[in-house]
KETORKOL-297991 format. One record per residue: residue number from 1; z, y, x of N, C-alpha, C in turn; residue in one letter. Coordinates in pm, 1 decimal. Each point is the difference from the previous one (the first is absolute). Layout:
% KETORKOL-297991
(NUM, (Z, Y, X), (Z, Y, X), (Z, Y, X), 'A')
...
This chain:
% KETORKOL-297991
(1, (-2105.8, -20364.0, -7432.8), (31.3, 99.8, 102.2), (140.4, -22.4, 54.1), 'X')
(2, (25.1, -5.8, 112.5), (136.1, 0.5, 65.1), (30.4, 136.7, 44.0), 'X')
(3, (180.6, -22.0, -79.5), (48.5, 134.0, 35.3), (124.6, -17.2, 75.8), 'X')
(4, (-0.9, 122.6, 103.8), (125.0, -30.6, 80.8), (81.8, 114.6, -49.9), 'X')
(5, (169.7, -30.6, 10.9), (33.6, 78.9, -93.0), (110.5, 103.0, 123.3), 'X')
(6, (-1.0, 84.3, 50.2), (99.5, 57.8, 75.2), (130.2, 17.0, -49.7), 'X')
(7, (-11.7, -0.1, -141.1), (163.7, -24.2, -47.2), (24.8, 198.7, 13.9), 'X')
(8, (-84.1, 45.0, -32.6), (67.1, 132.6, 18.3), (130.2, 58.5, -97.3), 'X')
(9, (34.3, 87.4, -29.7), (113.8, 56.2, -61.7), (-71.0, 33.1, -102.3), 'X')
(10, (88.3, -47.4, -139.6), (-108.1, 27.3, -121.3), (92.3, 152.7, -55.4), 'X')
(11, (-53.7, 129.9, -6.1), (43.6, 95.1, -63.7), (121.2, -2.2, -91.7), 'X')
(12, (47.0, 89.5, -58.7), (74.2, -13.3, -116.3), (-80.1, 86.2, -75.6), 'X')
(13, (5.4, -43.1, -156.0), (-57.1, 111.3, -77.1), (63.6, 15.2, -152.2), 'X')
(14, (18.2, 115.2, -42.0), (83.8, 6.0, -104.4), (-25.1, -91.5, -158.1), 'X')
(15, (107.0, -79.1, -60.5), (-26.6, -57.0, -105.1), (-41.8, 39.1, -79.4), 'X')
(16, (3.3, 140.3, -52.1), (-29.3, 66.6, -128.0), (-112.1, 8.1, 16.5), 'X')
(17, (-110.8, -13.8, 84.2), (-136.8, 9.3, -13.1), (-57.4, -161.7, -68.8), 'X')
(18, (-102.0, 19.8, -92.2), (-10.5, -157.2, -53.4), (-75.0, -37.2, 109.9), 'X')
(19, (-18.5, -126.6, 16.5), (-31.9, -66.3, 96.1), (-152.5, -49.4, -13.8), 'X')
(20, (-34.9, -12.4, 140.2), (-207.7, -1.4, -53.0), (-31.9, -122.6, -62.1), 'X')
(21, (70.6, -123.3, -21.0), (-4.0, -71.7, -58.1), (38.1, -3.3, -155.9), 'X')
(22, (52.1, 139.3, -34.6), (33.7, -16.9, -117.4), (-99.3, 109.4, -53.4), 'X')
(23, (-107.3, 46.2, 77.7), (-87.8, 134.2, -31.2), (-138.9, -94.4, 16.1), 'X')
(24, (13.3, -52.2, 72.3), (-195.6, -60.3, 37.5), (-14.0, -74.3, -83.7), 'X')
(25, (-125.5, 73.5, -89.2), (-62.9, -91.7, -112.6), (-85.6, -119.0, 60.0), 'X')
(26, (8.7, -113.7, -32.1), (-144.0, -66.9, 12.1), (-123.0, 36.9, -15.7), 'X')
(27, (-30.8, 77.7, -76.2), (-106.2, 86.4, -10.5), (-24.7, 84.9, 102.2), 'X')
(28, (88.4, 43.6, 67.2), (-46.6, 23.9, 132.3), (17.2, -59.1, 95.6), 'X')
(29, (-29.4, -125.3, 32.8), (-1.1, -58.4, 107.0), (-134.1, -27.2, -7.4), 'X')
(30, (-100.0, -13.4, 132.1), (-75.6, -7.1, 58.4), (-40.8, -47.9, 124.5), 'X')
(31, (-76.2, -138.9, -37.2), (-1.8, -118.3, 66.8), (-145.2, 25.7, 107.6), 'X')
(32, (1.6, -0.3, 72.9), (-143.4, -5.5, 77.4), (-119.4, 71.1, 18.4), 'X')
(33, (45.7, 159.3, 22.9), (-36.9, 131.7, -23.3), (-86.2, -29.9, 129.6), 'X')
(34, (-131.5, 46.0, -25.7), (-109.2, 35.8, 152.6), (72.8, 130.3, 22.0), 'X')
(35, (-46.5, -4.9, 136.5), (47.3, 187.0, -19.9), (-38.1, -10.6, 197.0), 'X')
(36, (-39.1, 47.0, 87.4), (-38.5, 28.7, 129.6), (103.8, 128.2, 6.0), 'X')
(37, (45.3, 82.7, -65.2), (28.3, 173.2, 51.0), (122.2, 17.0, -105.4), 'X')
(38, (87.8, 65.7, 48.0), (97.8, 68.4, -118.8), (-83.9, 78.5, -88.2), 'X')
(39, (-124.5, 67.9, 11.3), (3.5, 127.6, -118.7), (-92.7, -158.6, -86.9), 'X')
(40, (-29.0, -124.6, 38.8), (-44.5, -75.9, -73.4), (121.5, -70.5, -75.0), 'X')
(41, (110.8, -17.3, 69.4), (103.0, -72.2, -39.9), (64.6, 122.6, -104.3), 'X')
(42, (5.4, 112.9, -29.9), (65.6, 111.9, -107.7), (-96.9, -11.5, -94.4), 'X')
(43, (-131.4, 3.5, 24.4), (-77.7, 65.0, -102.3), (-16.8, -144.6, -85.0), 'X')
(44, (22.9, -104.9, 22.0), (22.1, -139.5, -76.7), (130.7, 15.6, -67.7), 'X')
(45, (91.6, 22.5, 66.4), (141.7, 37.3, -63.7), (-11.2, 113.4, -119.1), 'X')
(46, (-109.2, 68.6, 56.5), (65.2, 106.4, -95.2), (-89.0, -36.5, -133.9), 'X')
(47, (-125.4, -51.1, 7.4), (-44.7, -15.5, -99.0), (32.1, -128.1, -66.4), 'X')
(48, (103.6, -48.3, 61.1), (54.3, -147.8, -95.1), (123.5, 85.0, -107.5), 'X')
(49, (42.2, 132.0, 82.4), (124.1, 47.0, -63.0), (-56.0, 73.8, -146.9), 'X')
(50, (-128.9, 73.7, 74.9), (-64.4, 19.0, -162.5), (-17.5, -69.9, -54.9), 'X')
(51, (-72.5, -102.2, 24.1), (-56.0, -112.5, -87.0), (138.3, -52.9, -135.1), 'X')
(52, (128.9, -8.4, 79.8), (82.6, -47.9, -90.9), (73.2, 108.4, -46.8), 'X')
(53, (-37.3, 155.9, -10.5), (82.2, 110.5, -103.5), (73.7, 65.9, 108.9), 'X')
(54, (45.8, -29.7, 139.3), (122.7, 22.0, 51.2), (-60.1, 168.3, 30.7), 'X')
(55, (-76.5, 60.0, 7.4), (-52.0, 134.4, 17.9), (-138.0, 63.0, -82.2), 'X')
(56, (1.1, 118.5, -46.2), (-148.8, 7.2, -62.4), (-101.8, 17.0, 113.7), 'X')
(57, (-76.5, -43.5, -61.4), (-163.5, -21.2, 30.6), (-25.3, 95.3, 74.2), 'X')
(58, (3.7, 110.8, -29.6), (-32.8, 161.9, 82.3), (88.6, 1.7, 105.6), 'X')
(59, (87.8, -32.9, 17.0), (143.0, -24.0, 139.3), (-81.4, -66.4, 81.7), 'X')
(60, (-100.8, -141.8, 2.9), (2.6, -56.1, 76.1), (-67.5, 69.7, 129.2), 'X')
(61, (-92.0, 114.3, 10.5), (-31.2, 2.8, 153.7), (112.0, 87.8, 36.3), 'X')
(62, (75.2, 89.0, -70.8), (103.6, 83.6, 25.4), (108.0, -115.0, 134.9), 'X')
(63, (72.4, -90.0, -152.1), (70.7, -111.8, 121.9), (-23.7, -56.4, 117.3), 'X')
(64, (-158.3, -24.6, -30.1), (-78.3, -102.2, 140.9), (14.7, 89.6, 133.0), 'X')
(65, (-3.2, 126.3, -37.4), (28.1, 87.5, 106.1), (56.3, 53.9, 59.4), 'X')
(66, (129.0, 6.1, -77.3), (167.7, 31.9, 46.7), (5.4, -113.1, 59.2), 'X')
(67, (-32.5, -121.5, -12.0), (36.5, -163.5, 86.3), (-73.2, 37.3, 134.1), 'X')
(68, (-123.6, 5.0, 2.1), (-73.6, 47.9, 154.7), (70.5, 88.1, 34.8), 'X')
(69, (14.4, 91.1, -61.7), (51.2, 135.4, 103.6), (168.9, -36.8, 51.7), 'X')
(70, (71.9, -109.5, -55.3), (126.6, -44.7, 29.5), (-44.5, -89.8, 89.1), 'X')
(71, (-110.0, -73.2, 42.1), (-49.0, -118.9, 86.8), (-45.9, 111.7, 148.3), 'X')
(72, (-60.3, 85.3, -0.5), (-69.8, 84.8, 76.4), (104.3, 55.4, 85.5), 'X')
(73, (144.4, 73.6, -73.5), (80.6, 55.2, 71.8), (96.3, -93.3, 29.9), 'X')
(74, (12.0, -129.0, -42.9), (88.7, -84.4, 101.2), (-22.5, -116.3, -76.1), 'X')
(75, (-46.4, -117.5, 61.0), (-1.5, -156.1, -19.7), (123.0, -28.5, -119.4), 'X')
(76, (-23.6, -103.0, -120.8), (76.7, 8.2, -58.0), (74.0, -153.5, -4.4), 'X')
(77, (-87.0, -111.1, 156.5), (8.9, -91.6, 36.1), (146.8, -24.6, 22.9), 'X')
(78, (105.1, -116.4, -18.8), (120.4, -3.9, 16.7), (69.4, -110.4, 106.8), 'X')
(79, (-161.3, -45.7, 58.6), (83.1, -128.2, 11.9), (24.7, -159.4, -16.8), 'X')
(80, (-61.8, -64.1, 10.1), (59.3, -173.6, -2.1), (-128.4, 1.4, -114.8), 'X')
(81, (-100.7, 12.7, 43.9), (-124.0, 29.2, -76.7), (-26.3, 55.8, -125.4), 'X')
(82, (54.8, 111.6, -35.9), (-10.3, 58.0, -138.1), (-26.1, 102.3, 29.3), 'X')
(83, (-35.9, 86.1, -87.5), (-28.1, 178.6, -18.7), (70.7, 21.3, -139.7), 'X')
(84, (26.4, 86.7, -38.3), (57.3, 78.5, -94.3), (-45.2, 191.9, -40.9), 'X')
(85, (-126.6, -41.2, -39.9), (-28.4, 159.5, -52.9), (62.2, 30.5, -149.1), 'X')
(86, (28.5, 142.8, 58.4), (100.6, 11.8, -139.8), (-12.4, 182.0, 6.1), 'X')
(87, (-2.7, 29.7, -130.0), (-20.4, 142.8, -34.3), (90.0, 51.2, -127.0), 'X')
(88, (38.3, 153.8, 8.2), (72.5, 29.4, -138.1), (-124.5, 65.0, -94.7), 'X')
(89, (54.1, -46.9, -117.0), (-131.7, 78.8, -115.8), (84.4, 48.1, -120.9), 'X')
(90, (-38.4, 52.7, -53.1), (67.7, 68.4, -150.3), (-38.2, -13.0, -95.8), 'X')
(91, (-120.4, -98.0, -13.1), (-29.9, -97.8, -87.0), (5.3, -76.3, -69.0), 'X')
(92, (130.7, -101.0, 38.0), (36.2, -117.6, -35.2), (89.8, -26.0, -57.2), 'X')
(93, (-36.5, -100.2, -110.6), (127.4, 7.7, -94.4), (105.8, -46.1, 10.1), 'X')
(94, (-38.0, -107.1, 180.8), (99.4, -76.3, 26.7), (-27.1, -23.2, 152.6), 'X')
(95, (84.5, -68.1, 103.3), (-1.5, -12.6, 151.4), (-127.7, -110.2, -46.3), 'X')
(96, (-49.6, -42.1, 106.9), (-78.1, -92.7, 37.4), (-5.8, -61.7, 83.6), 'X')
(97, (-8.9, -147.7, 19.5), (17.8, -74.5, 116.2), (-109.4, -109.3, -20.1), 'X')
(98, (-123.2, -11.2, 82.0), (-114.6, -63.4, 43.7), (31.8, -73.8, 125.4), 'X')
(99, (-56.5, -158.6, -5.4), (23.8, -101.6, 113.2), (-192.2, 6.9, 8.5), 'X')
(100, (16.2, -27.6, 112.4), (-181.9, -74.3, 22.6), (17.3, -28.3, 125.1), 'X')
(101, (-64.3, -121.0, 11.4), (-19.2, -86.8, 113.2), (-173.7, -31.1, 7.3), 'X')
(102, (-1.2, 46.5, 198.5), (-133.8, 31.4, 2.6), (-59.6, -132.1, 68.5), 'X')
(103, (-141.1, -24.0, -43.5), (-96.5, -128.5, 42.3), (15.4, 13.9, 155.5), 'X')
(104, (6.5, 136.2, 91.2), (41.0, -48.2, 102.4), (52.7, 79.7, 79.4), 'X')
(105, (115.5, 32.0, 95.7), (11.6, 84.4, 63.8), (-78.4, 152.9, 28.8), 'X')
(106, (66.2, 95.5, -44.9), (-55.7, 130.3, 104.8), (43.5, 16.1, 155.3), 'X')
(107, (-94.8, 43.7, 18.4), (-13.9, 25.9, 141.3), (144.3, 125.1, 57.0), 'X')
(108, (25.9, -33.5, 80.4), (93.4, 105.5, 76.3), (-32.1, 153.7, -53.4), 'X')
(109, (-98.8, 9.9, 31.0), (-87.8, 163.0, 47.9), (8.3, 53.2, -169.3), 'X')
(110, (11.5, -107.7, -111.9), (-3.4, 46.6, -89.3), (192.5, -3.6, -96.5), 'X')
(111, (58.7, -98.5, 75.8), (156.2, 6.7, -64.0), (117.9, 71.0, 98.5), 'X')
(112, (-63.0, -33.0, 159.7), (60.0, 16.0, 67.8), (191.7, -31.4, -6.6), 'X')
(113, (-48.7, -128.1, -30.5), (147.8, 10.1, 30.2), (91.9, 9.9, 128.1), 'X')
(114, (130.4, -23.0, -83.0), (77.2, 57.2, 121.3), (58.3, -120.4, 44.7), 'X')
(115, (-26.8, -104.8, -15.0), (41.9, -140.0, 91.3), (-93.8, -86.4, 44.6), 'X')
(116, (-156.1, 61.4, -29.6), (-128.2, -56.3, 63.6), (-97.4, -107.4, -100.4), 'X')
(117, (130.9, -57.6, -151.1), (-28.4, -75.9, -73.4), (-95.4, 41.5, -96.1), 'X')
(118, (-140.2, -85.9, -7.0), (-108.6, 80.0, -72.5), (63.2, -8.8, -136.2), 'X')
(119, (-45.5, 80.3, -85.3), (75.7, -21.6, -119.6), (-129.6, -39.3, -112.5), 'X')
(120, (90.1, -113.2, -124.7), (-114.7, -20.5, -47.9), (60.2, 1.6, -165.5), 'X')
(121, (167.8, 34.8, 12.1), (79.2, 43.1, -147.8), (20.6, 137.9, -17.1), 'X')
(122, (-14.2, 24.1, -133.3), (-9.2, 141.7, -14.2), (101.0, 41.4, -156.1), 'X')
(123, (80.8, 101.8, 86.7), (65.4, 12.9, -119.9), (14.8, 172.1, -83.7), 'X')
(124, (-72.2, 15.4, -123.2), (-26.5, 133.6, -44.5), (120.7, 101.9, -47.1), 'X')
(125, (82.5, 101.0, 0.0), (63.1, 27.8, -37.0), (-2.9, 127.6, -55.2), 'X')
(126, (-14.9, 12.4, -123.0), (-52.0, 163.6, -60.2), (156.3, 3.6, -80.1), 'X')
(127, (72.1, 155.4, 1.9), (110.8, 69.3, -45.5), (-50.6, 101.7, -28.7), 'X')
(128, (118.8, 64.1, -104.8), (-11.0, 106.4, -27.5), (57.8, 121.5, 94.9), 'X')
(129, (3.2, 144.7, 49.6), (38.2, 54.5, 63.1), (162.3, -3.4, -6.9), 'X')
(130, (0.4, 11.0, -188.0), (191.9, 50.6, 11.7), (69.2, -127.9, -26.4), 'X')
(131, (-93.9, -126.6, 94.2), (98.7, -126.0, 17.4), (-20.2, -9.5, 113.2), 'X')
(132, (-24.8, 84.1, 81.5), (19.7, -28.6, 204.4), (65.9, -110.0, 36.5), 'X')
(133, (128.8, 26.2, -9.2), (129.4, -62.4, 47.3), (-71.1, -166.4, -30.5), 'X')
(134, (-3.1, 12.0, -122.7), (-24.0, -181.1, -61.3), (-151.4, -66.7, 59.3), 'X')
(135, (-69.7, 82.2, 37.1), (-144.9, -31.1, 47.4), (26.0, -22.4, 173.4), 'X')
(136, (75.4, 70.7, 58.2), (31.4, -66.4, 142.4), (66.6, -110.1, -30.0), 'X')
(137, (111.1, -3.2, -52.1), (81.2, -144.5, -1.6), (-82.4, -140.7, -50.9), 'X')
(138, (-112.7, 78.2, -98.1), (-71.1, -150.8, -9.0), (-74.9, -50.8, 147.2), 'X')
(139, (-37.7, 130.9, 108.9), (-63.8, -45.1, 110.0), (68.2, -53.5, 79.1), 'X')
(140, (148.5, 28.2, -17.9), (32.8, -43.6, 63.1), (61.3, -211.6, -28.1), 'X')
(141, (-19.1, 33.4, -162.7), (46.4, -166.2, 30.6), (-209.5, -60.8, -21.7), 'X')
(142, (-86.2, 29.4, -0.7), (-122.5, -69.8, 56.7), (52.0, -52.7, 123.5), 'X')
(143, (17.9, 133.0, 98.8), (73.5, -13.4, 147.5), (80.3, -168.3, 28.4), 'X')
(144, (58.7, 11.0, -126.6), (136.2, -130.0, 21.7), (-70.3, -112.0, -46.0), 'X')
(145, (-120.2, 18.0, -80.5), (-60.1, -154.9, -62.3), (-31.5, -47.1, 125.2), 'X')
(146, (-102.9, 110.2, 92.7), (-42.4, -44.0, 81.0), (8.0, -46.4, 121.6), 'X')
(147, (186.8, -4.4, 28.9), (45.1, -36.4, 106.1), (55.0, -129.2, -32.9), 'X')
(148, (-59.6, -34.5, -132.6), (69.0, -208.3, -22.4), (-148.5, -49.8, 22.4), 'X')
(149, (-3.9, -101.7, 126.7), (-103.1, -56.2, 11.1), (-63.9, -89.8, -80.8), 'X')
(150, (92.3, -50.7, -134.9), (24.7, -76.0, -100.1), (-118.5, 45.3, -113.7), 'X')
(151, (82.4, 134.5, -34.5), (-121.5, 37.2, -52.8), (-149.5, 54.0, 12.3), 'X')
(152, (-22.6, 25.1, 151.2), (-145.8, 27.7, 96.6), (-57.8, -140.0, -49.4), 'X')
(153, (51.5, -113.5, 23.4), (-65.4, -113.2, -5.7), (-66.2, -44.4, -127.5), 'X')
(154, (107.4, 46.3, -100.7), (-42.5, -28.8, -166.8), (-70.7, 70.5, -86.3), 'X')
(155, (-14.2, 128.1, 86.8), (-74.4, 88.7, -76.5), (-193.7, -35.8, 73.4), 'X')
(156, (31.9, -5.0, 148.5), (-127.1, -50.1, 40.5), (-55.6, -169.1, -69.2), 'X')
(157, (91.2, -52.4, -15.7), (-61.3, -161.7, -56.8), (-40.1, 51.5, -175.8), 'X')
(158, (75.4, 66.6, -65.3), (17.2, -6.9, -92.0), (-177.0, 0.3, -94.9), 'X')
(159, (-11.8, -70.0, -149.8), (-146.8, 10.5, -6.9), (41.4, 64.6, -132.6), 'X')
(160, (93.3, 26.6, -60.4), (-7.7, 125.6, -180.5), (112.3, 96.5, 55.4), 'X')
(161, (-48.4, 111.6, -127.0), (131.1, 81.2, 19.2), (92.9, -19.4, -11.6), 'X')
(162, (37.2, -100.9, -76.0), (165.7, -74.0, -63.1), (69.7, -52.4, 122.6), 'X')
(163, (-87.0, -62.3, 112.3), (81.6, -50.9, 118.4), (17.9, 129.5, 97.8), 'X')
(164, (-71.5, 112.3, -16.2), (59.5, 134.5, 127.0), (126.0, 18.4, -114.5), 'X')
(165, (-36.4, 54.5, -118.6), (126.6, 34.2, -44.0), (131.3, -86.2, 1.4), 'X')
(166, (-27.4, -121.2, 8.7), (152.9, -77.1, -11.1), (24.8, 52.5, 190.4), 'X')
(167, (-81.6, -39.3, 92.9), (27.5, 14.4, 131.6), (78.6, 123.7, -4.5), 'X')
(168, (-71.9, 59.2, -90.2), (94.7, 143.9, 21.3), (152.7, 43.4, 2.6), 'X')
(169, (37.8, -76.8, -147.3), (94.3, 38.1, -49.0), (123.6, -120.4, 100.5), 'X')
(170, (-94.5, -130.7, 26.0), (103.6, -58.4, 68.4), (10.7, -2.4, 161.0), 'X')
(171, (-30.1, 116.8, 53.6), (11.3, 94.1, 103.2), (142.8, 69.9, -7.0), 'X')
(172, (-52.5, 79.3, -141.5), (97.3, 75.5, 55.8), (133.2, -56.9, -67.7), 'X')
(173, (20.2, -106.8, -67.4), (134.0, -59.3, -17.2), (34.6, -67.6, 130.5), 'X')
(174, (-85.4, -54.7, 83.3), (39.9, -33.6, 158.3), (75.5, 76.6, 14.5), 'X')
(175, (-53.2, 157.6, 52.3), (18.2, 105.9, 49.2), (125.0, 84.1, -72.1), 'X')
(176, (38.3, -30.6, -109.0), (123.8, 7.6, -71.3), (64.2, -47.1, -96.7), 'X')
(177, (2.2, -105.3, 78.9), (66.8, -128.2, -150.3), (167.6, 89.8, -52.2), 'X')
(178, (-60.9, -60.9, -108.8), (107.0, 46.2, -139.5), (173.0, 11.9, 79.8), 'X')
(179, (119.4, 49.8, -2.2), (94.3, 21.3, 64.0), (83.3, -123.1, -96.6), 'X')
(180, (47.8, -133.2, 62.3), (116.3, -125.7, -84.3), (90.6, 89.4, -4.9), 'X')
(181, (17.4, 2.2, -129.8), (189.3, -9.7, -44.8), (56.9, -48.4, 37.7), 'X')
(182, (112.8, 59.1, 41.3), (151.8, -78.5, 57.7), (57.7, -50.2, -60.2), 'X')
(183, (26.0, -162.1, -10.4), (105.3, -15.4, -101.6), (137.3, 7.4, 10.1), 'X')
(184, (58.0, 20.0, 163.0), (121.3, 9.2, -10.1), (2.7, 137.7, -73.4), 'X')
(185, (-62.5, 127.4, 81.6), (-54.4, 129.4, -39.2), (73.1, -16.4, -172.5), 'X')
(186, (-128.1, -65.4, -29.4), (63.6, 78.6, -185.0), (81.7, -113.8, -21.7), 'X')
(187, (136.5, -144.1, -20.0), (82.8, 4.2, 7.8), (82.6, 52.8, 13.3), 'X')
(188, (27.2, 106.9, 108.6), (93.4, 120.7, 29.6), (11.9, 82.9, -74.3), 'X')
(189, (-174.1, 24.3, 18.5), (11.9, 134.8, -93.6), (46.5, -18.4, -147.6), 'X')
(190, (-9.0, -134.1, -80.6), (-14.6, -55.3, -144.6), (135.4, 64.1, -43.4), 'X')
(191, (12.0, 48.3, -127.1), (114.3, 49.8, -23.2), (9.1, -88.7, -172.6), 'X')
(192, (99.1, -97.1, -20.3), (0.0, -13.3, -121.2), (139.9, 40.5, -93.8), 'X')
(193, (53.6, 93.5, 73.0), (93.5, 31.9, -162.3), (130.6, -5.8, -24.4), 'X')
(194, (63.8, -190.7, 86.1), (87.6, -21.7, -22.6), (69.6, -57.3, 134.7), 'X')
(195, (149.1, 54.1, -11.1), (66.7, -43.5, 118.8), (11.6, -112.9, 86.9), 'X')
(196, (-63.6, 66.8, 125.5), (-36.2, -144.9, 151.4), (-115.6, -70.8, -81.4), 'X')
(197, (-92.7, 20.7, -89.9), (-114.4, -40.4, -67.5), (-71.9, -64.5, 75.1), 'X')
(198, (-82.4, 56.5, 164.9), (-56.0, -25.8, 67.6), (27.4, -150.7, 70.0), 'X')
(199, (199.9, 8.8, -4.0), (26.1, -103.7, 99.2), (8.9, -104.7, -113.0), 'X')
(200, (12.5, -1.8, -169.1), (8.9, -156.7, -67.6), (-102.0, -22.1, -20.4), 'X')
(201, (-141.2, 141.4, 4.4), (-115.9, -64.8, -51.0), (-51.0, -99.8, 119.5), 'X')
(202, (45.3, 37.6, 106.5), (-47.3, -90.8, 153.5), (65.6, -116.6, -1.3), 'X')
(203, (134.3, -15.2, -50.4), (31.7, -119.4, -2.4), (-20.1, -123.5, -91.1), 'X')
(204, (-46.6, 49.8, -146.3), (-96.6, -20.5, -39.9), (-115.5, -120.4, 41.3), 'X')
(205, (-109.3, 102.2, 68.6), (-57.3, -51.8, 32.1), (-20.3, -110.8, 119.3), 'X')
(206, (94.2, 28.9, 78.7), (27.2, -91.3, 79.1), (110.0, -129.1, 12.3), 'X')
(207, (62.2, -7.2, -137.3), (91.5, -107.3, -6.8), (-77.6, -92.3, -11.1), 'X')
(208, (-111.1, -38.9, -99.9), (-40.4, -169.3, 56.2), (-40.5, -30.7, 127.5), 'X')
(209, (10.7, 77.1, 85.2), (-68.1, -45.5, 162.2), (160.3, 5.5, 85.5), 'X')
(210, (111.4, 37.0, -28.1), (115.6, 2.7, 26.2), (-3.1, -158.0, 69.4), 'X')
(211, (49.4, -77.1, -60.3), (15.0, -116.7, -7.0), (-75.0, -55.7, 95.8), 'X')
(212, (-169.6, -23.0, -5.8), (-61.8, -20.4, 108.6), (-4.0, 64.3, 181.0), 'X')
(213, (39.6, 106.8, -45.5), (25.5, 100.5, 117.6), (77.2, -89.1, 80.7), 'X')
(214, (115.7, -40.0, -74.9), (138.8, -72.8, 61.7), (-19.4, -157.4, 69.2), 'X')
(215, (-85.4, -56.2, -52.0), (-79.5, -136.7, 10.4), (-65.3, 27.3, 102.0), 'X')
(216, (-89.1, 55.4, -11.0), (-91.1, 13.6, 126.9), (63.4, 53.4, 141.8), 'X')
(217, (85.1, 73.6, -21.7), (121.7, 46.4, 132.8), (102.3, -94.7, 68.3), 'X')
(218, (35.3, -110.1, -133.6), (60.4, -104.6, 63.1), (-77.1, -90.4, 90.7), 'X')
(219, (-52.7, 33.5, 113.5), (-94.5, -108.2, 48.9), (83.2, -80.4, 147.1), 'X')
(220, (-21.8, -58.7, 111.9), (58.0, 9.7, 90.7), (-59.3, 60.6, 106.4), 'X')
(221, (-154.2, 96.9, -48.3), (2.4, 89.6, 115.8), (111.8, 111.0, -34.2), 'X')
(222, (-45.6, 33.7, -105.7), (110.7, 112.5, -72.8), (172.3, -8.5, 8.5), 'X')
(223, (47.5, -126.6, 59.0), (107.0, 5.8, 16.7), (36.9, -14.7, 155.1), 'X')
């Protein structure tokens, strides 16, 4: 599949939320889901979520139906071909985060998205009520996976769960690689103890290159 990438503005979203790469089990990833309709694309979700403990058994038409009735009153389509249905429950012993990628596009009439792109990735997101705050911020970095065309591409090629999940996680280190240490930074800052310390431990280290310094300067461009 070719993707064109508009380069849009990728969100900011707060660090203290763990990151969906550090939440999405392999066990829930889901490779090549039939599905024609969203209430077909939830009610697969939801019974994969039973299937592996993530809710009891008696919850499941309860959930399947808070997801429709969140699909009914507004598309939960995002965009650059994905949907994201997501509901709060008081159930769970823990957040939940479900990938599935569908055998083939839904139709408009059924994702409606909002950039025309049929969508055929789907990403589940069940919270608890008195973690609001942390259950938007995960939508919102889905939001940010899905604006690296990098990872659209790897998650669509991809054939186990082990390759969405690495796509995942090395998304979002794209998207926020680790901050380098300064080394002048902590030099400065280095405090060892003893008087002008900083300036013999530097000289130090730089006296065997002294000498060469001086050699290499004597040149006759250099003069």
């Amino acid at each position: 599949m070719t993707e064109s990438d508009p380069s849009p503005q990728v969100p900011h979203v707060s660090t203290r939320v763990p990151r969906i790469g550090a939440i999405l089990d392999e066990e829930h990833v889901l490779l090549d889901v039939e599905a024609s309709s969203m209430a077909e694309v939830c009610s697969a979700l939801v019974d994969h979520v039973v299937k592996k403990g993530g809710i009891p058994a008696d919850k499941r038409d309860e959930l399947l139906e808070k997801l429709l009735a969140r699909e009914q009153a507004s598309s939960t389509a995002i965009g650059l071909g994905a949907v994201c249905p997501h509901a709060f429950v008081d159930y769970l012993a823990k957040p939940i985060v479900l990938f599935a990628r569908l055998t083939a596009p839904l139709e408009d009439r059924e994702a409606h998205s909002p950039d025309g792109t049929p969508a055929d990735l789907v990403f589940l997101l069940l919270g608890r009520k008195d973690d609001a705050r942390e259950h938007l911020e995960s939508l919102m970095q889905v939001a940010r996976l899905l604006q690296d065309a990098a990872f659209r591409q790897a998650v669509h090629k991809a054939k186990t769960p082990s390759e969405v999940a690495i796509a995942t996680v090395a998304s979002e280190q794209r998207l926020d690689p680790p901050e380098k240490p300064s080394l002048v930074r902590a030099g400065i800052e280095a405090r060892t103890g003893r008087f002008a310390g900083g300036i013999i431990d530097d000289i130090r280290r730089r006296a065997p290159f002294y000498l060469d310094d001086f050699k290499r300067g004597l040149n006759l461009q250099g003069l």
